[in-house]
N, C-alpha and C positions, 0 to 999 in steps of 0.2 A: 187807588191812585195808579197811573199809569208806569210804566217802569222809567228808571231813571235814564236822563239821554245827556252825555254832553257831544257838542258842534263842536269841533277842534278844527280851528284855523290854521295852518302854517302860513305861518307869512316871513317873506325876504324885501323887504325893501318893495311894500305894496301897500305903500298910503294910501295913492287914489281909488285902487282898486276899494279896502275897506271904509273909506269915505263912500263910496256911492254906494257898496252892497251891504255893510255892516246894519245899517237901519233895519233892512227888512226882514232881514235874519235874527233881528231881537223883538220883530212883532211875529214870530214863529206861532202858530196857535196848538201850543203843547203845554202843560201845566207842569210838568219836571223834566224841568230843562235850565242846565247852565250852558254857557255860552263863553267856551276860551280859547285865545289866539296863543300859539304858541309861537314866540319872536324865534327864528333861525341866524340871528347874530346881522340882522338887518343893518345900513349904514347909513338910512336917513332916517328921519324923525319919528317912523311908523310908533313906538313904543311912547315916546312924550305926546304923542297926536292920540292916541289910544285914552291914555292915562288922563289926560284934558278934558275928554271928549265924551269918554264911552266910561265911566267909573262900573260900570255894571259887568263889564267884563272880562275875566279873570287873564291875566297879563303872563301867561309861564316865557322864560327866558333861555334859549339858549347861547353857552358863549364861542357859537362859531354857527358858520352853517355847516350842516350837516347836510344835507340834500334831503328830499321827499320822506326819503327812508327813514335815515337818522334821525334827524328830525322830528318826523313823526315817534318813531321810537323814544327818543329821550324826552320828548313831551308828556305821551301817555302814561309815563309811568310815574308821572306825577296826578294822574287826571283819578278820580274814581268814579264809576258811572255802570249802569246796566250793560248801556250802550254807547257806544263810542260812532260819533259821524264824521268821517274824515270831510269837510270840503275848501275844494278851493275857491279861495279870495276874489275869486273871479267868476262869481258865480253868486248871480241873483234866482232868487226863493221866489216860490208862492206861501200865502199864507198859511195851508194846511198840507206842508210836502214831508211834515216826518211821521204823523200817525198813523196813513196808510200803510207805513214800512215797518213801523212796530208792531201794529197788528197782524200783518201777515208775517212778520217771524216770531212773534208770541205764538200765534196757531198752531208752528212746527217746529217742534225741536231741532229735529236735523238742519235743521237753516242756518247757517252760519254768520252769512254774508248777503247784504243785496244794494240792490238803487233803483232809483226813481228813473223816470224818464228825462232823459239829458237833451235838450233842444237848444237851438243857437240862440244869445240871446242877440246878435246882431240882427240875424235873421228868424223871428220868433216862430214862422209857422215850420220850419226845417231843424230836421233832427241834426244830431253834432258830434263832430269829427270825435270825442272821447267819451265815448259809452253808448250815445244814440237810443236804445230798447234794448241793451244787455249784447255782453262780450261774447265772441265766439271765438275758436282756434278750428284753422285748418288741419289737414294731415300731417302736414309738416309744422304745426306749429305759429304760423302766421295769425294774428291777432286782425279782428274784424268786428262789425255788428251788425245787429240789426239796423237797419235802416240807414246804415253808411257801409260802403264797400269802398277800399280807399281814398280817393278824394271825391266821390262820388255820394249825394247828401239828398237824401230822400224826403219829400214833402210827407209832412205827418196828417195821416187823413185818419187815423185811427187803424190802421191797417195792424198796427200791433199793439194793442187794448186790451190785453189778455197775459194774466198773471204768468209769467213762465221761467222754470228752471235753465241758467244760464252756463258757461264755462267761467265767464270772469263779472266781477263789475268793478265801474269805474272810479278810480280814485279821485274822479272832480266831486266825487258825493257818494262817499262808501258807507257803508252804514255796516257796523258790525259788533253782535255781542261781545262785551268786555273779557268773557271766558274764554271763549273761541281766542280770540286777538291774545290774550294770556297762552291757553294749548299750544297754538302753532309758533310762538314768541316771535308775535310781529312781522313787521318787515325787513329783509335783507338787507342791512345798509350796507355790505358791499355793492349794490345795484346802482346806490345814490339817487339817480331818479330814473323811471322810464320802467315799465311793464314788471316792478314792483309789486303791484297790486295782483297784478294777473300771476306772478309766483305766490303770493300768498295765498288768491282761490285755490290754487292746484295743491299747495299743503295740504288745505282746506278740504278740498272734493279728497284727495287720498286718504285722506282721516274719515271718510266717510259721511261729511256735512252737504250738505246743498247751498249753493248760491243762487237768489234769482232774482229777476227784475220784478219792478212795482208799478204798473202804467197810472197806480189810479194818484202818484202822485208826480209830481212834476218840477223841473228847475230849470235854468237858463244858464249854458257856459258861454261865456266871450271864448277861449280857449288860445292857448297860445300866450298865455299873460306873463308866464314866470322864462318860458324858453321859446320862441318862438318856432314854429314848421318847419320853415327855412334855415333851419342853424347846422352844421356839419357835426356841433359837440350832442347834438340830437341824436342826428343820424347814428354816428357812434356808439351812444349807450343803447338805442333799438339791435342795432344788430349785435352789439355784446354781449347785452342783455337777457336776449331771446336763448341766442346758446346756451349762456348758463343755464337758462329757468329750465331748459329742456333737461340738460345732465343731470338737476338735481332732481326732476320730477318723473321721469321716465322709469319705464325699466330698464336693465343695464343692456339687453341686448337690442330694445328696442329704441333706446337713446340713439347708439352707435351707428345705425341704420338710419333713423329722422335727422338726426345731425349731419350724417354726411350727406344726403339728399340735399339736406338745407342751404349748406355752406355752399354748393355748388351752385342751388337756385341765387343766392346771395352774391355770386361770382356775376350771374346776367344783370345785376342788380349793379357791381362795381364797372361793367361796362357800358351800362346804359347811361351813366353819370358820366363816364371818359369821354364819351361821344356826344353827349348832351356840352361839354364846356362846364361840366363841374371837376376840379379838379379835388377841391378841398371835400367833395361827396366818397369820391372816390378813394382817397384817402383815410377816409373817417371809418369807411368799410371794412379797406385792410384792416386799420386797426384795432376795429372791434372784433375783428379774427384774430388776428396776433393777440391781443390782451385774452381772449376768451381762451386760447390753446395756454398761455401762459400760465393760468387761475385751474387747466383741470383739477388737478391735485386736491388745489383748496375745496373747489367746488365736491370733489368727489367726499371729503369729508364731512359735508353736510346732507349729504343721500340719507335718506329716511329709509328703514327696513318695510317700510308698508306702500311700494306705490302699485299700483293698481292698472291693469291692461288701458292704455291712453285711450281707446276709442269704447269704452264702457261708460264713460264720463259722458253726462248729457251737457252740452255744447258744441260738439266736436262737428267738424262736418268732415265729412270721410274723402274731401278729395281736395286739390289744390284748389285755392280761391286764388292763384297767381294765375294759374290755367284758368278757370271759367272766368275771371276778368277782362286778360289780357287777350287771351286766346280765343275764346267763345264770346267775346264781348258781352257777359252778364254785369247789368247794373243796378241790380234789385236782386234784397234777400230772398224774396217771395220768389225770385228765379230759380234761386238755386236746386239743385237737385243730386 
């Protein structure tokens, strides 16, 4: 028999979404497989719409939200499973997109974490804005992928068809052994939401595991469904976010260094918003510097004794992707160099 898998839903107030995606997700072609949403203290119907509709699958409740992190955390620890798939509600399946990715983390131990190919489900033949063909991190830290460089969304022609070791994958469709997910104990819920996932690979890779992408199987994000692009409490938690992941996951001398680089690239980033007519963008920046300077402390007390020279990790690209975007105008992974 195959190893065991549950699909963990987090859902907030995402009836439609599970109205339109929840079907194809229960005709998954895997033989052990449960299939459970865990409610995030939701405030319309999603939980009696479930309960009515869908008796087949397993209802866990939380009594608040808790954001991505939380969430997910106080869910799983109700779930038992080989494997755990985080995906979001917002995301339509192929029929045979979880075997590919068990089988190739069955073959390797060291594999902790992976995903499938993430494509747009608006736009079905274009890869997508959260995960695309596997996470990258820049030198300083800036989170990218394959086949999407910032808002820039690459036609999938098979160009990346080839099993490969990544820096992150995404949490619209994470797939990760239950033990592993136990090891590193989850996700940060001080993060709440937002590059979450990407601190937990980098536990992950410091502990010595591999993360990587699965082309041969496949899914569709809308994206956007639970916080939209466009939101300043976005903006926010990216740039708050990333600080942290860095402090926790670096070395101390090499933190100090990436970090102050960063926060100054982040400074051309609060005046491109002042000058653009964003003022709530701008904003949202400072704050996620002020909040991150305010948390070193905490954050320094969750430093791991094992992290590991940042550019040893396979994902890393060794140079700015703010520069070869912005500046060299590269628009394609397959550019970079």
């Amino acid at each position: 028999m195959n190893p065991s898998v549950a699909v963990v839903i987090l859902n907030w107030n995402g009836k439609a979404f599970l109205e339109q995606f929840l079907p194809g997700i229960l005709l998954s072609e895997y033989d052990n497989l449960q299939v459970v949403v865990g409610d995030n203290g939701s405030t319309d119907d999603s939980v009696a719409f479930l309960e009515q509709n869908f008796p087949a699958v397993k209802v866990l409740k939380n009594d608040s939200n808790y954001g991505f992190a939380g969430g997910y955390n106080q869910v799983l620890a109700r779930v038992e499973a080989d494997y755990f798939v985080l995906l979001n509600s917002d995301v339509e399946v192929t029929p045979n997109w979880i075997k590919p990715v068990i089988d190739l983390m069955e073959n390797d131990p060291a594999i902790a974490a992976a995903q499938p190919k993430i494509k747009s489900q608006l736009s079905k033949n274009y890869f997508e804005y959260a995960g695309a063909a596997g996470g990258y991190l820049d030198i300083y830290a800036y989170p990218f992928c394959r086949g999407r460089l910032f808002n820039v969304y690459e036609q999938d022609k098979g160009q990346y068809n080839q099993q490969s070791e990544v820096f992150w994958a995404s949490g619209a469709a994470f797939f990760i052994k239950s033990k592993c997910w136990k090891e590193a104990d989850g996700l940060d819920a001080d993060l709440f939401a937002h590059m979450e996932e990407i601190d937990l690979c980098w536990r992950l890779k410091n502990m010595d595991y591999k993360v990587v992408y699965c082309p041969d199987a496949e899914v569709f994000h809308v994206g956007g469904g639970t916080l939209q692009t466009e939101n300043p409490f976005k903006t926010y938690l990216n740039f708050r976010n990333s600080l942290i992941i860095m402090q926790k996951n670096l070395p101390a001398g090499d933190a100090v260094f990436r970090i102050t680089i960063r926060m100054w690239i982040d400074f051309v980033a609060w005046w491109h918003f002042l000058l653009s007519g964003k003022p709530k963008f701008t904003l949202a920046v400072s704050k996620g510097h002020w909040h991150f300077i305010k948390s070193i402390a905490k954050t320094n007390r969750k430093r791991k004794s094992f992290q590991k020279p940042y550019q040893s990790h396979a994902g890393v690209y060794g140079h700015s992707i703010v520069w070869s975007f912005f500046i060299k105008k590269i628009r394609y992974f397959s550019k970079l160099t």
